[in-house]
C-alpha beads as a LAMMPS data file, in Angstrom:
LAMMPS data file: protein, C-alpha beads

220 atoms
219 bonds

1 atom types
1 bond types

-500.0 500.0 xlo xhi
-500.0 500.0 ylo yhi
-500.0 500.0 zlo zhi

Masses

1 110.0

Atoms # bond

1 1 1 5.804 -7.937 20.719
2 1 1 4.139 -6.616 17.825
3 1 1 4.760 -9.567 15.716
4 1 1 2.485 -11.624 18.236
5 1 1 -0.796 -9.470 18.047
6 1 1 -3.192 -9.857 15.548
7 1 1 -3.083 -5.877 13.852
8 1 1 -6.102 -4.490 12.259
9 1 1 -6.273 -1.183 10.161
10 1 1 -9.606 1.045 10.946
11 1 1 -10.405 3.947 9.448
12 1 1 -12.446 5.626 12.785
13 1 1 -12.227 9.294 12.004
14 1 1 -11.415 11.143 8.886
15 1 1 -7.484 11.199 10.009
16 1 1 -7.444 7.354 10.911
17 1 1 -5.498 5.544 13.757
18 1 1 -4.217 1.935 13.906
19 1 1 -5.606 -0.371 16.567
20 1 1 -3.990 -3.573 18.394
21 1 1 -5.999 -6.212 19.718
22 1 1 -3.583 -8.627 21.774
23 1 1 -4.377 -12.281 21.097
24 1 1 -3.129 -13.407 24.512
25 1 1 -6.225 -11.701 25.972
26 1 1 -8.692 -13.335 23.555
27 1 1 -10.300 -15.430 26.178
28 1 1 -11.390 -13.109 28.673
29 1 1 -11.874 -10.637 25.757
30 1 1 -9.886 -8.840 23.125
31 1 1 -8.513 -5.449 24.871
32 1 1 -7.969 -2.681 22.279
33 1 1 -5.490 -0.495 22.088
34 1 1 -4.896 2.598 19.602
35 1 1 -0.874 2.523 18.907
36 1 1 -1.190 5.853 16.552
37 1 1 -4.158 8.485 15.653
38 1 1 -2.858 10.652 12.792
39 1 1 -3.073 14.598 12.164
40 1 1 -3.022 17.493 9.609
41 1 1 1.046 18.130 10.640
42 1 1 2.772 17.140 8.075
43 1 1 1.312 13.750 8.145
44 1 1 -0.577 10.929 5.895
45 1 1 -4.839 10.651 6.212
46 1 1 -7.849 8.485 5.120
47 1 1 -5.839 4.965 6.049
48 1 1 -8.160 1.909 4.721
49 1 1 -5.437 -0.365 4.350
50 1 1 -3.915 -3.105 5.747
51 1 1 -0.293 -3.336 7.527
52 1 1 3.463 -5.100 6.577
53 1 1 5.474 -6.146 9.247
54 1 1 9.152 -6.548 8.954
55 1 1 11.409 -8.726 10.945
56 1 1 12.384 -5.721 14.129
57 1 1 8.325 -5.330 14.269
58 1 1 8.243 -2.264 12.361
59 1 1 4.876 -1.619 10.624
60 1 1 4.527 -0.403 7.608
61 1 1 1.294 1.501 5.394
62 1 1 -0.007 3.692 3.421
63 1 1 -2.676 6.940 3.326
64 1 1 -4.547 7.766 0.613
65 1 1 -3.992 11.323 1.159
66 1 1 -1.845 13.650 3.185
67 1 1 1.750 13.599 3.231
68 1 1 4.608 15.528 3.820
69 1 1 4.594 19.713 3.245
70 1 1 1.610 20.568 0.403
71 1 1 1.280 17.356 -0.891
72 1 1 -2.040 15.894 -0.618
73 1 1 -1.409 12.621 -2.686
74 1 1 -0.603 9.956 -0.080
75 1 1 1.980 8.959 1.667
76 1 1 3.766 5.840 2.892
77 1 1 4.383 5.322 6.565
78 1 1 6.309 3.702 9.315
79 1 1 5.077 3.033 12.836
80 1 1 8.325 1.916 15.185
81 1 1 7.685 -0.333 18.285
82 1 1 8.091 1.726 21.695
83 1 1 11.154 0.769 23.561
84 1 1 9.599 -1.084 26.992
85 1 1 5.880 -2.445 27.114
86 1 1 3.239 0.643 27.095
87 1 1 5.608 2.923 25.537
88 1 1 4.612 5.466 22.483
89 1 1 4.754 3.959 18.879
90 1 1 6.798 6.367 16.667
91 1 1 5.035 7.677 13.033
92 1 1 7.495 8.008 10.123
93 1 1 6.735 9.231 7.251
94 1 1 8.781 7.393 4.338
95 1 1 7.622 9.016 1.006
96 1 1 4.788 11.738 0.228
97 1 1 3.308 10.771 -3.327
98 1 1 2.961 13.842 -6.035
99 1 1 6.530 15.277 -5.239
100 1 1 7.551 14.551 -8.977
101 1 1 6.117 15.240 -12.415
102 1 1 4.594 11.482 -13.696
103 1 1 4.676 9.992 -9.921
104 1 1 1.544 8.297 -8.193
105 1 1 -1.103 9.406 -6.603
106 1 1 -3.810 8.063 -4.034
107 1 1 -1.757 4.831 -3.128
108 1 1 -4.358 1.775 -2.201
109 1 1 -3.440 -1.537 -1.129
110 1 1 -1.039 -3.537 1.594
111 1 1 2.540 -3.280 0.591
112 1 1 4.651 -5.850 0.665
113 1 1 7.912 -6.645 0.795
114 1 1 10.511 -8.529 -1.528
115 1 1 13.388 -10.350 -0.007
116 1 1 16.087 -7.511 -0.313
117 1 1 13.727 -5.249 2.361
118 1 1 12.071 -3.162 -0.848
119 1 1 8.281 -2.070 -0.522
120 1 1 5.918 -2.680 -3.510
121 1 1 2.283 -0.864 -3.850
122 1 1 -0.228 0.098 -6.460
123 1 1 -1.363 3.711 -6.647
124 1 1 -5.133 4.356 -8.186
125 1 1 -4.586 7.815 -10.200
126 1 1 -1.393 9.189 -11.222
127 1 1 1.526 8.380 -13.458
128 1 1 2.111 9.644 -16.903
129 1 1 -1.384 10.016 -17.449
130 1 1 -3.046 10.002 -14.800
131 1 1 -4.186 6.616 -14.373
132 1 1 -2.440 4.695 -11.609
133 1 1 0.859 3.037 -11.464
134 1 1 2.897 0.104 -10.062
135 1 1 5.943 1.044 -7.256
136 1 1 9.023 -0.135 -5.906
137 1 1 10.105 2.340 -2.127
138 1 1 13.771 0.919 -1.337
139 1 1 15.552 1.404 2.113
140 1 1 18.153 3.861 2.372
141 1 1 21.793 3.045 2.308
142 1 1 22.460 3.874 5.449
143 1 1 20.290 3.849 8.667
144 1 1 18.308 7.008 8.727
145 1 1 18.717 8.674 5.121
146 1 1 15.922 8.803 2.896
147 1 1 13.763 6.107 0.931
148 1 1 13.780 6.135 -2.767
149 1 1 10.560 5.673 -4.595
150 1 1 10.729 4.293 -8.622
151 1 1 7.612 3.857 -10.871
152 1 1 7.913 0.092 -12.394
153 1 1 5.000 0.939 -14.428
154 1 1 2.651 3.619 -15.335
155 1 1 -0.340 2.924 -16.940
156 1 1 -1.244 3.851 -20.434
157 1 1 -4.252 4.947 -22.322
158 1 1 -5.727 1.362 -23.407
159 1 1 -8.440 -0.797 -22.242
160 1 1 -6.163 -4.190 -22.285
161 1 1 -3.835 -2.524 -20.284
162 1 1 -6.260 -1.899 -17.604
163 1 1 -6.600 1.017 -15.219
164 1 1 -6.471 2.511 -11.889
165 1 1 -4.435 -0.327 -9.975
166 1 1 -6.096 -1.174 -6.703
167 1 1 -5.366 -3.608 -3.785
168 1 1 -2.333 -6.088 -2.657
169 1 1 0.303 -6.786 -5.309
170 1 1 1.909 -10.636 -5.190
171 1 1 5.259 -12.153 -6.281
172 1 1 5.616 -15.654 -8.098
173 1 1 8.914 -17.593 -7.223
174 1 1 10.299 -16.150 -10.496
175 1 1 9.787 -12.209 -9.069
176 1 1 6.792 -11.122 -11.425
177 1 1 4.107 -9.016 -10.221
178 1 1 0.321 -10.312 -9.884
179 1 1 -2.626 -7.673 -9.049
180 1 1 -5.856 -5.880 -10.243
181 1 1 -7.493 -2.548 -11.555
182 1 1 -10.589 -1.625 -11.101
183 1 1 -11.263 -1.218 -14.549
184 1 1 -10.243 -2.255 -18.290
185 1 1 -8.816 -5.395 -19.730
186 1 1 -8.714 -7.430 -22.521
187 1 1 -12.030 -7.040 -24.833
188 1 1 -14.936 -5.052 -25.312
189 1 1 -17.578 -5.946 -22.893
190 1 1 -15.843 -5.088 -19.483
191 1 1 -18.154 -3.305 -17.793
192 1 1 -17.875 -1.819 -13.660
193 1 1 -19.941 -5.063 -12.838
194 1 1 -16.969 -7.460 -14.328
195 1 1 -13.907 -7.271 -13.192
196 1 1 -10.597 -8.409 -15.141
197 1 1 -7.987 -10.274 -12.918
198 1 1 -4.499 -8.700 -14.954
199 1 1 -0.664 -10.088 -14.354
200 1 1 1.973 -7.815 -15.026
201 1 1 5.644 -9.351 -15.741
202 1 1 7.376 -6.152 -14.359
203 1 1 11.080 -7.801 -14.431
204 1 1 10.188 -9.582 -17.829
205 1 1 7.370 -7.352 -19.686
206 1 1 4.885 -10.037 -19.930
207 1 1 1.102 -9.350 -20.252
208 1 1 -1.639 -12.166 -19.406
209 1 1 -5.236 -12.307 -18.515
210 1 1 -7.924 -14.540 -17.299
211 1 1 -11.734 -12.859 -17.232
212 1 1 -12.547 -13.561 -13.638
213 1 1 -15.893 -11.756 -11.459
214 1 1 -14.184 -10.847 -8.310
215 1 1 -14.240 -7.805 -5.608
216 1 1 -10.954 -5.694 -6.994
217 1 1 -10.367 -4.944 -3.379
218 1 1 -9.531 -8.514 -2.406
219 1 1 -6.648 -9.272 -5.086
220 1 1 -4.413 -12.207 -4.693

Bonds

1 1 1 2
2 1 2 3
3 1 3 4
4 1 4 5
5 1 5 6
6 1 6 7
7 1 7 8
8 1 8 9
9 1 9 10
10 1 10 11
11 1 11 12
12 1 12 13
13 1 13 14
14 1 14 15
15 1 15 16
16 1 16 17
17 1 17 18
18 1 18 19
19 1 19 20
20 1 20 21
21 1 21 22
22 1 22 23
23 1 23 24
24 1 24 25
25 1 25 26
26 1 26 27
27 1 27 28
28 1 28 29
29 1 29 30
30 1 30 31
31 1 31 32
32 1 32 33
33 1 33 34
34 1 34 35
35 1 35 36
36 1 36 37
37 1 37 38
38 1 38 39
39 1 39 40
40 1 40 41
41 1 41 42
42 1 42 43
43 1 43 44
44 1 44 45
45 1 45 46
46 1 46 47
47 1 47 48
48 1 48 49
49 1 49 50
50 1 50 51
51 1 51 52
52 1 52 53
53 1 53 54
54 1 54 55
55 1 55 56
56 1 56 57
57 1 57 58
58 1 58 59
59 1 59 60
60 1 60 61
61 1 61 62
62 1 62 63
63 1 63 64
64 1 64 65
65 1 65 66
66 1 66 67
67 1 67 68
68 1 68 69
69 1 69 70
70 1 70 71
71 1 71 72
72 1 72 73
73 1 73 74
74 1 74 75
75 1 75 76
76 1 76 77
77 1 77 78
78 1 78 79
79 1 79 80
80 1 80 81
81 1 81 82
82 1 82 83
83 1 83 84
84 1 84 85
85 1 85 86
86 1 86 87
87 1 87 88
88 1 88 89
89 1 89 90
90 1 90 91
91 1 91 92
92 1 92 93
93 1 93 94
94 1 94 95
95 1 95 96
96 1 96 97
97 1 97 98
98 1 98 99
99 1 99 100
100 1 100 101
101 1 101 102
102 1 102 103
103 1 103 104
104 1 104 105
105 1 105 106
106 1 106 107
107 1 107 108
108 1 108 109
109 1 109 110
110 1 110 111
111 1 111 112
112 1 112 113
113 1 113 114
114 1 114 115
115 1 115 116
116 1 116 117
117 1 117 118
118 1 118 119
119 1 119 120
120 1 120 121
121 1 121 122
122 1 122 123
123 1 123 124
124 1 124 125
125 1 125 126
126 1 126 127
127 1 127 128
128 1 128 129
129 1 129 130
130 1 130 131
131 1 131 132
132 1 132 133
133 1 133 134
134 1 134 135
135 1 135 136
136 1 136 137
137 1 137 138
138 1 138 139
139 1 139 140
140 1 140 141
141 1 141 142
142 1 142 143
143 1 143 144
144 1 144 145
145 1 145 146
146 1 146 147
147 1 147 148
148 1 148 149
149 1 149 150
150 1 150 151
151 1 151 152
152 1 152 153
153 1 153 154
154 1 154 155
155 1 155 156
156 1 156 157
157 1 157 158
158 1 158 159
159 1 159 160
160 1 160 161
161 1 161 162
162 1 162 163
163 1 163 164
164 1 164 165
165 1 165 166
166 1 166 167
167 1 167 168
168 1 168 169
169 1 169 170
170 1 170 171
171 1 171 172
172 1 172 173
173 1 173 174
174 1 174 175
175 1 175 176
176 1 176 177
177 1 177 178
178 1 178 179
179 1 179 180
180 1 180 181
181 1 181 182
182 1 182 183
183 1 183 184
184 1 184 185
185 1 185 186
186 1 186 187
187 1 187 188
188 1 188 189
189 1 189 190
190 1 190 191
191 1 191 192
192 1 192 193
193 1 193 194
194 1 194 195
195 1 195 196
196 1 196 197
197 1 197 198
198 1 198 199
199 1 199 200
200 1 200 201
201 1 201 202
202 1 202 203
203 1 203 204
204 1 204 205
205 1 205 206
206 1 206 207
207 1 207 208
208 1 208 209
209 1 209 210
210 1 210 211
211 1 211 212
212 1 212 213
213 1 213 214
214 1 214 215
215 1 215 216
216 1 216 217
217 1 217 218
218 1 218 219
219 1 219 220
């Protein structure tokens, strides 16, 4: 079952695939196995990211670019088990980024997943002006209809605001929103060599900040 292997996300080619590397096999050896390479069809590329599982062993993901029809901006994804052992994993693509005027663009980070089955992610440009936002993707109604994707929060032209959201977003017990950008913050001295560690009270609109020197790509 997927929810028993150890899943890593490589970026091999251009495109990207996913790999597997079964943990029951680690002592004679980890045995790879690529579950899904992707392709120009209608379909997400450039995957650096890691994955979300949810409870049926669905994984979940994003692509910085690609998407569905002419839209280049991302996309979020679905890969489905295969029915018996060795079987074909099944691509879905949820939501193609860009479709809207003031929606992301170049989504970076591992999702994650709030207790009501909703996706959350961070997208690096886009928004009302262009410089990243914070989204919700919720499940359809219904089994097979479409996934709806709000922006909680677009980012606006200020430094103590930050910029350009990157990485893994976090809930606190109370459901507010922890995570980074790769620039900005409170002061005048930030600089690309300094990095400001931001929380952002989606559900409450409180704003906090501790100066912290940290890899934005590793958030909380």
């Amino acid at each position: 079952m997927c929810t028993k292997r150890s899943v890593l996300a490589g970026r091999i080619t251009l495109l990207g695939c996913f790999l597997t590397f079964s943990s029951a096999l680690f002592a004679a050896g980890p045995v790879e196995q690529m579950i899904y390479n992707f392709n120009l069809n209608n379909d997400g590329r450039q995957t650096s990211n890691g994955l979300v599982a949810d409870s049926a062993g669905n994984l979940y993901g994003v692509t910085a670019r690609g998407g569905m029809g002419a839209n280049t901006n991302g996309a979020i994804f679905e890969l489905s088990p295969p029915a018996t052992a060795g079987g074909t994993w099944t691509e879905t693509v949820l939501y193609t980024f860009g479709t809207a005027f003031g929606d992301g663009a170049y989504p970076d980070g591992t999702l994650i997943f709030d207790k009501l089955g909703n996706l959350y992610g961070t997208t690096t440009q886009g928004g009302s002006i262009g410089l990243g936002t914070v989204f919700e993707l919720s499940p359809p109604a219904t089994p097979g209809g479409s996934w709806t994707e709000t922006v909680l929060y677009s980012y606006p032209d200020t430094y103590k605001n930050g910029w350009n959201p990157s990485g893994k977003l976090a809930f606190d017990p109370a459901g507010n929103l922890y995570g980074t950008t790769l620039y900005g913050g409170i002061g005048t001295h930030c600089t690309q060599k300094r990095w400001r560690w931001l929380r952002h009270g989606i559900q409450n609109g409180a704003t906090g900040n501790r100066r912290r020197s940290l890899d934005p790509y590793h958030s909380a």
